[in-house]
N, C-alpha and C positions, 0 to 999 in steps of 0.2 A: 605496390597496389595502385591500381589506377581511381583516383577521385573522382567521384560522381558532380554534378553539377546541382547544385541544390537549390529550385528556385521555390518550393512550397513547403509549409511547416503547419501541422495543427497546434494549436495553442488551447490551454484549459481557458473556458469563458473569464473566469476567476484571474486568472493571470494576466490573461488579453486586457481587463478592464486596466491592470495595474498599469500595465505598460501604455494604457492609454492608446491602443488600437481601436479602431470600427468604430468609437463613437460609444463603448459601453458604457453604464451607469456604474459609477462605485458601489462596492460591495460593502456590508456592516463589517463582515467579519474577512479580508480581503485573506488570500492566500500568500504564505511570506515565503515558498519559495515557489518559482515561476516552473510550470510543467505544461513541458513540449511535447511533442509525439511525433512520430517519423511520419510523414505522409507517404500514401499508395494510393491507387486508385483502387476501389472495391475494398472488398473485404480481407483480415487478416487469413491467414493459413493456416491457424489451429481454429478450431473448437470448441473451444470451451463455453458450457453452455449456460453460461452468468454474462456469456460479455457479449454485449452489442457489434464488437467488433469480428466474433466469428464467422465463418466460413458456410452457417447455413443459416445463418442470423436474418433475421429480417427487418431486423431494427435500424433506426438510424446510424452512418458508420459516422454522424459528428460527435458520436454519444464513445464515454468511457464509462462503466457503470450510470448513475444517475446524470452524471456533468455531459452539458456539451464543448464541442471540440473543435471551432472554427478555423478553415482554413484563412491563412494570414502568407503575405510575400516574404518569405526570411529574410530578405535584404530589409526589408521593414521592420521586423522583430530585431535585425542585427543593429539596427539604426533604433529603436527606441532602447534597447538591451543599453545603447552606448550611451546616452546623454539622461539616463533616468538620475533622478534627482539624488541625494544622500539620504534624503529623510522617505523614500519609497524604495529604497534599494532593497531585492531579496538575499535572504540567508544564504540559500542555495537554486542549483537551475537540476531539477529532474529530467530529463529523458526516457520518455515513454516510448520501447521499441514494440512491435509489430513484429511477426514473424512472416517473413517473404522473403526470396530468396537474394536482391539487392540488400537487405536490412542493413547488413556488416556495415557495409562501402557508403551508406547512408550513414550514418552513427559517423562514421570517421569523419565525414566531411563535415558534419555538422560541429563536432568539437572543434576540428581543424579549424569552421570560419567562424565559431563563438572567443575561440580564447584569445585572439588578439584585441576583443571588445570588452573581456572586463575577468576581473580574480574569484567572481564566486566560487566556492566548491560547486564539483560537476556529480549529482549521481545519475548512477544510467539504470536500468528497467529493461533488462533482457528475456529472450527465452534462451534457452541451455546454447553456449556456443563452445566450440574448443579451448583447451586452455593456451593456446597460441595467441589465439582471439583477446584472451581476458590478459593476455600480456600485455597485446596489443593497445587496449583501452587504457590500461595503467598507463603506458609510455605515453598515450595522448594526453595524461591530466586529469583522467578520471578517478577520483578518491573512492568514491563506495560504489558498489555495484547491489543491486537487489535483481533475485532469482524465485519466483513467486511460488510454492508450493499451493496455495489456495486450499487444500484435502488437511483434511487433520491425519486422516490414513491412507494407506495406500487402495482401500475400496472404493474411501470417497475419491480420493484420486482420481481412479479410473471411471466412475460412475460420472463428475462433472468435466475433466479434461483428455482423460485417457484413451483405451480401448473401446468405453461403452457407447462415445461419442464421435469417433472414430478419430481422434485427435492423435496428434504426432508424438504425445508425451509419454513418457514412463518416469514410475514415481522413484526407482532404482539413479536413472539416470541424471533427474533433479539433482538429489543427496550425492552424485559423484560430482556433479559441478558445482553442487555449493562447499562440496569439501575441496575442489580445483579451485575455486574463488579465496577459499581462507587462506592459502599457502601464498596466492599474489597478492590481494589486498591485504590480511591478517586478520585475527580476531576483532570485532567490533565494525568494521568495515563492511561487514557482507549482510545483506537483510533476506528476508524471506517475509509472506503476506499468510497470514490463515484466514478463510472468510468461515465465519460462524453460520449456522442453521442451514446447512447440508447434508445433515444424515448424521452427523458426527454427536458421540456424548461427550460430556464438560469433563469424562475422568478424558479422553483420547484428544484434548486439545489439552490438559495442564499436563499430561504426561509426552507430549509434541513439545511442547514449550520447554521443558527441563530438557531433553534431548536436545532442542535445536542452542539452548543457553549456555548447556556445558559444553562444547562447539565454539560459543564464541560468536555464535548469529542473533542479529537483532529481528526481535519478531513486533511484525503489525499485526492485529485484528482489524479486523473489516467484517460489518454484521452482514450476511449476505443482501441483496437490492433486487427484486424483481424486474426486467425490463421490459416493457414491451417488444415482442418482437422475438425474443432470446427462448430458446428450448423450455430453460425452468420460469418461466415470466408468469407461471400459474400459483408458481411456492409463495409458502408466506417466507417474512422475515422473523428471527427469530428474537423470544421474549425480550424484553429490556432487563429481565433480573437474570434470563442466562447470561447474555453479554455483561454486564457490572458483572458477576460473578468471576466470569472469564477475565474480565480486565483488571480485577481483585489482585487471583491468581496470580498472572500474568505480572504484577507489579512486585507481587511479594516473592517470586522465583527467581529472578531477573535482579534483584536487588540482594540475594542471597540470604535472605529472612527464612525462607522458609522450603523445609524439602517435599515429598511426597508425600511422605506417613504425616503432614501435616495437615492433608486433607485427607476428609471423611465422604466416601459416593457411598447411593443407595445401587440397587441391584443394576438400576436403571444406566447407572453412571452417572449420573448425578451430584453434584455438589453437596451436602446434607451439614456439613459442619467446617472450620479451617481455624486451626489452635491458633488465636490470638486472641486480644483483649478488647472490648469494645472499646475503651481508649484511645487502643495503637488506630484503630479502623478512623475513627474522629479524626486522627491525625492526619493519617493518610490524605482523607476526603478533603481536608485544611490544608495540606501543604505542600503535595505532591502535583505529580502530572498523570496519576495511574490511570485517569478519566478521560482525559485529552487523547489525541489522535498521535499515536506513539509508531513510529517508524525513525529515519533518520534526525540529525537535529537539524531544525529550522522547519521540521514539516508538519504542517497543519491541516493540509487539503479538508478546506470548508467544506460541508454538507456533500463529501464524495457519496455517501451513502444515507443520509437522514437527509429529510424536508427540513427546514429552517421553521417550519412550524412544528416539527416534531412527530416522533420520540426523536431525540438527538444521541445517537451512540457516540461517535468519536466527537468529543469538541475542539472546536478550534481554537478555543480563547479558556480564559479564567472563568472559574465556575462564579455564579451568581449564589449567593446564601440561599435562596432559595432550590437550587440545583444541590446544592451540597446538602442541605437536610431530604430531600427527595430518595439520592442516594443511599444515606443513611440509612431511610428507615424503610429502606429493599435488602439493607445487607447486614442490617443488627443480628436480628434474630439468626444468622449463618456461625457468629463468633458467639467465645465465652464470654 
């Protein structure tokens, strides 16, 4: 394979500051693992019509959802990457890829002039590539891969990434490459994204989520984010008590508590009741991470999708008692 020459890298604002690039200001709730992004010029080659980064987007292409994406010299990210301190060191280094036709040969190089600079775990952020490709990645040192579904179905699928958008995706073809990822990386190693309030009911995200668990894939929520500029940049976000619901769910599947028939939808699809104990729920809200911003470990991506003024869906950090009683009493009345 012939290496590309990699002389520019966007970097999350968030990261950028860690690293102590541009001059930014520290962050309260800083980002603990560092996410990169393959740079292009223009815009990406799908579609999808949540992201700023699309192909008929008119939004800023520094923006990934809500965050901006400054370009930075990689030889300068490789150089603060190397001498950062022990007590700011990230968990892990994400890689956000872009779909363009160099993407591959970008990603290669970039692992190839990162891992001589430091041991973190590498995850990478693709769209669908062969599984030649994802062997590929493996042999560079790539531990986990994530493959974004975003659709809870394959309507919604098509309606924000697919055919309806005229995007390159099919929702067939995701599900063969995230079953082509399990067999190279293995179970637990392979992630996938669902963004919430797309068109989708809360029974067709907890019955996604049991599908993609028994699999052996890690799932994120992400509440969907209006952009300017983006196709749906009209939609709203959706409730705060669907997402808690959803991230309920989502904690109590995943952890093997609980199956299907242990939730109760109205006609709606809707969430109406979930057999547990108000107790177990206390608990949870006390001791767990079911609230937190759940994808990989060490990922926290601050405020990807809330204002830090609020409503806050994924958090970054430990709940405040006050946060934890808020919770509560949006999700009592759900249990026995």
């Amino acid at each position: 394979m012939r290496l590309v020459t990699i002389e520019k890298i966007r970097i999350s604002v968030g990261s950028a500051s860690v690293l102590g690039l541009g001059g930014l200001a520290q962050f309260k709730n800083p980002p603990t693992t560092c996410y990169i992004m393959t740079f292009k010029k223009g815009h990406c080659m799908a579609n999808c019509g949540f992201c700023p980064q699309a192909r008929s987007s008119k939004s800023s292409i520094e923006k990934l959802s809500r965050v901006n994406w400054p370009i930075f010299s990689f030889k300068d990210f490789l150089t603060k990457l190397k001498y950062m301190p022990f007590s700011k060191k990230f968990k892990r280094i994400c890689i956000q890829t872009l779909n363009y036709p160099e993407n591959f040969n970008d990603l290669i190089e970039i692992l190839t002039q990162i891992r001589p600079y430091t041991d973190i775990p590498i995850s990478v952020a693709i769209p669908p590539l062969t599984k030649e490709k994802l062997i590929e990645l493996k042999n560079r040192g790539v531990q986990r891969i994530g493959i974004a579904l975003d659709g809870a179905t394959s309507e919604v699928f098509e309606k924000i990434k697919g055919s309806n958008v005229e995007g390159p995706y099919k929702w067939e073809e995701h599900f063969q490459k995230l079953d082509e990822a399990l067999d190279i990386f293995s179970p637990g190693y392979v992630s996938t994204h669902i963004i919430i309030g797309l068109g989708e009911s809360e029974k067709d995200v907890i019955e996604l989520i049991k599908r993609l668990n028994n699999l052996g894939i890690i799932i994120s929520l992400f509440a969907f984010t209006p952009i300017e500029g983006t196709r749906f940049e009209n939609l709203n976000q959706p409730t705060l008590l669907n997402f808690r619901k959803l991230q309920l769910g989502r904690f109590l599947i995943i952890n093997n508590e609980k199956q299907l028939n242990d939730f109760t939808f109205n006609r709606k699809g809707e969430i109406i009741k979930i057999n547990m104990r108000k107790k177990e729920l206390n608990m949870i809200i006390n001791n767990t991470n079911a609230f937190l911003t759940s994808g990989c470990p060490g990922c926290n991506r601050p405020f990807y999708t809330s204002k830090p003024s609020g409503p806050i869906y994924n958090y970054p950090r430990k709940l405040t008692e006050k946060e934890k009683l808020e919770i509560y009493e949006l999700l009592y009345k759900f249990v026995n």
